[in-house]
N, C-alpha and C positions, 0 to 999 in steps of 0.2 A: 129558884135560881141556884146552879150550883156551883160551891165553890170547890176552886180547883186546888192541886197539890201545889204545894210552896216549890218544891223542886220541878216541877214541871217544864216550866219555862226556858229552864236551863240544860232538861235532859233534850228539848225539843231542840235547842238552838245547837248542841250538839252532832244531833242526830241530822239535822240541816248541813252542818260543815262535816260531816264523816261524809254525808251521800255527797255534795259536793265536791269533796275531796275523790271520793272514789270515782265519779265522772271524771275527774280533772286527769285521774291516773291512768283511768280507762283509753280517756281520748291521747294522753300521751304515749300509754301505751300501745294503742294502735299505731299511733303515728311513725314512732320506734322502729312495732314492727314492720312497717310499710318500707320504712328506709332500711330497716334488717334486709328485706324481702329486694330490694332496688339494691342495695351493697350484694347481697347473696349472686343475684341474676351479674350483675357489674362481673363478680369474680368469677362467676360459674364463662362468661363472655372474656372476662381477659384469659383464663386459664385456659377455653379452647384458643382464641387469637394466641396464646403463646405455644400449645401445643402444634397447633397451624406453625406456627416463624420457626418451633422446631424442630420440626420434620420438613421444614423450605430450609433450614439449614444443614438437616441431613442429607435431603436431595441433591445439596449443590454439594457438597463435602463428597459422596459418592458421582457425580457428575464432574466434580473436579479432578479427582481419582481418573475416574473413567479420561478424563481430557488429557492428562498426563501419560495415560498408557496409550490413548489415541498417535499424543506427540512422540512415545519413544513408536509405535507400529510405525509411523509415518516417518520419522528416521531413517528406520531399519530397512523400509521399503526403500526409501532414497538410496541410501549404502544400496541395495540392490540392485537398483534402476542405474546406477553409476556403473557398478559390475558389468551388469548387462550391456550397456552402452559399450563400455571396455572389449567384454568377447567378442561383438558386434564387430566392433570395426579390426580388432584382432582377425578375425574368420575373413573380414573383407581385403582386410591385407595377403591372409594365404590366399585367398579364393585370387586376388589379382596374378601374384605371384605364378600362382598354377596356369591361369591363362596368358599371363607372357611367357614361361617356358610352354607349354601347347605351338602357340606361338610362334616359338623359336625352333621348336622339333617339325611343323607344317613347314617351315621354308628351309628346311637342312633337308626334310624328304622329299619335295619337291626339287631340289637343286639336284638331290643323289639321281630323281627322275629323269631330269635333263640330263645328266650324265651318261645315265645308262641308256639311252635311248641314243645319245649322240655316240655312246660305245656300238651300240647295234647296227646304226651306218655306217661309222668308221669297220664293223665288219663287213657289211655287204658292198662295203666300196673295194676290200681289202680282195675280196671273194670276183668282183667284177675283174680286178686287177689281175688276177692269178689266170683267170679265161684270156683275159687276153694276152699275157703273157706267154702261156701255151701253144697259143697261136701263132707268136713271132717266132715261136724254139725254131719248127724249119729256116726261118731263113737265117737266123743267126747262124746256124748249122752249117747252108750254104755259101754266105758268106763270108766271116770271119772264124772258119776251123782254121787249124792248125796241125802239120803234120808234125810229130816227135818219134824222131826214130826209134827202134830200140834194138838194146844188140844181142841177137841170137848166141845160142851155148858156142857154135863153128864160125862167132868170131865175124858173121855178115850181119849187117845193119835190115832191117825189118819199118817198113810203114807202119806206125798204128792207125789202123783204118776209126777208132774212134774218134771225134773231133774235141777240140778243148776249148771252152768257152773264157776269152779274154778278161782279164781282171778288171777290166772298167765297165765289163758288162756283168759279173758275179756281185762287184760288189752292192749295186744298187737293191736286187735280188737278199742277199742276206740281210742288208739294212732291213726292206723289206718285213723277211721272215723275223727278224727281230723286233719290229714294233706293234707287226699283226700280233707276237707274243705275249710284247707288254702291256698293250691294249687287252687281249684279253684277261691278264692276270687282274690290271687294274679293273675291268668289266667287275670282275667276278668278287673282286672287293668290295663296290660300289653296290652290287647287291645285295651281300650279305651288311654292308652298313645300311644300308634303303630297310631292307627285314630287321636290322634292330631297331631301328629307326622308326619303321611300324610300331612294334610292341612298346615302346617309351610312349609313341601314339595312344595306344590304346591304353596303356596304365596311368601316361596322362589326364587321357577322357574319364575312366574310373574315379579319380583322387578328384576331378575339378567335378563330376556328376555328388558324389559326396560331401565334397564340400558345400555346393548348392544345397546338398539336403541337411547341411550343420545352419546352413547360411536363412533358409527358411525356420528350421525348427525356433533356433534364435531370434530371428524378427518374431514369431510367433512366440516366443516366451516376454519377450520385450513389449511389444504390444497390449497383450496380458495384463503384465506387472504394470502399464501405464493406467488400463481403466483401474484397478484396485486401488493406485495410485490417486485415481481421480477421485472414486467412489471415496477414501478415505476422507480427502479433501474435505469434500462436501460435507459429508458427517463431522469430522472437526469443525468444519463453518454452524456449521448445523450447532453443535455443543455449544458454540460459543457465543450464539447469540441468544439462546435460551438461558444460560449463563447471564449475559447481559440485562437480559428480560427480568432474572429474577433479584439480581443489584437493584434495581431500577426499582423492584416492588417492594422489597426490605429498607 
């Protein structure tokens, strides 16, 4: 039988609570590292999650940006779309303006029409007149002449065999000649206002055909400026609710 070392017992029970000990450190220190390992992943997870909220916060900061320069574009359009509205009915007011003088020059050339036309009968009435006129000369001739002596160099008295037409029968005659005159003077007025009267016509049609084409260009820049108007809209609504969207997730 053999006897053991006196120290023995003591180096064993040692050797017992070291290896125990070093299990005990083992398993704690696993455990540590496991919860190392779960903290590490935890932050490795919040620090994308915070890289994520911020770049959703740089998104909306450049989206907010953006929404601001949306509101001053959408301003500036308004200011414009106001303008527009303004030349609009500016142009609509000359454009009328032009067509009541038009207007006014068709019924001053139409009147001048009637005039001259009614000048042209009162010529051929004046022309009737003078034919038949002509035709009574013999008998006025017949008669109401009238004999006026005249007195020869030797002092005897002489017939004038011409006849002299009585002053109640001249006068109606010069009246006559005198408004066949002023008839045609004023004739020949009438048509040279009718021919100006044309060309205002037609510089009129000029100014109101151009206007017409200021009057389209304009609704077509207005119209325009409304979709761009609208399309902006939209994209503002657009921004803003994505905007919302992203409140709503932060």
């Amino acid at each position: 039988m053999l006897i053991g070392h006196p120290n023995e017992d003591p180096i064993k029970k040692e050797l017992v609570q070291l290896t125990e000990s070093h299990t005990k450190f083992e398993q704690e220190s696993k455990i540590k590292l496991g919860k190392a390992f779960i903290d590490c992943a935890d932050a490795n997870s919040r620090s994308k999650s915070l890289e994520c909220s911020l770049q959703i916060a740089q998104d909306e900061l450049k989206r907010f940006n953006e929404q601001n320069e949306q509101r001053s574009l959408i301003s500036d359009i308004e200011i414009q779309l106001r303008d527009f509205q303004t030349r609009c009915t500016d142009i609509e007011i000359e454009k009328q303006r032009i067509q009541n003088d038009f207007d006014e020059y068709y019924q001053r050339t139409h009147h001048l029409e009637e005039s001259q036309q009614k000048s042209i009968q009162n010529g051929t009435a004046h022309g009737r007149f003078q034919v038949q006129s002509s035709l009574l000369d013999p008998i006025i001739e017949n008669n109401n002449s009238i004999d006026i002596p005249i007195l020869k160099e030797n002092g005897e008295n002489e017939t004038h065999d011409e006849p002299i037409m009585p002053l109640d029968q001249i006068d109606p005659i010069v009246n006559h000649n005198h408004t066949e005159k002023y008839d045609n003077i004023n004739g020949h007025d009438s048509v040279n206002e009718l021919i100006e009267a044309q060309k205002q016509i037609v510089l009129l049609r000029e100014n109101l055909n151009k206007t017409n084409e200021r009057v389209v260009s304009a609704e077509d820049s207005y119209r325009s400026e409304q979709e761009r108007y609208r399309s902006l809209i939209s994209e503002h609504e657009l921004i803003r609710d994505e905007l919302n969207q992203l409140k709503i997730r932060l």
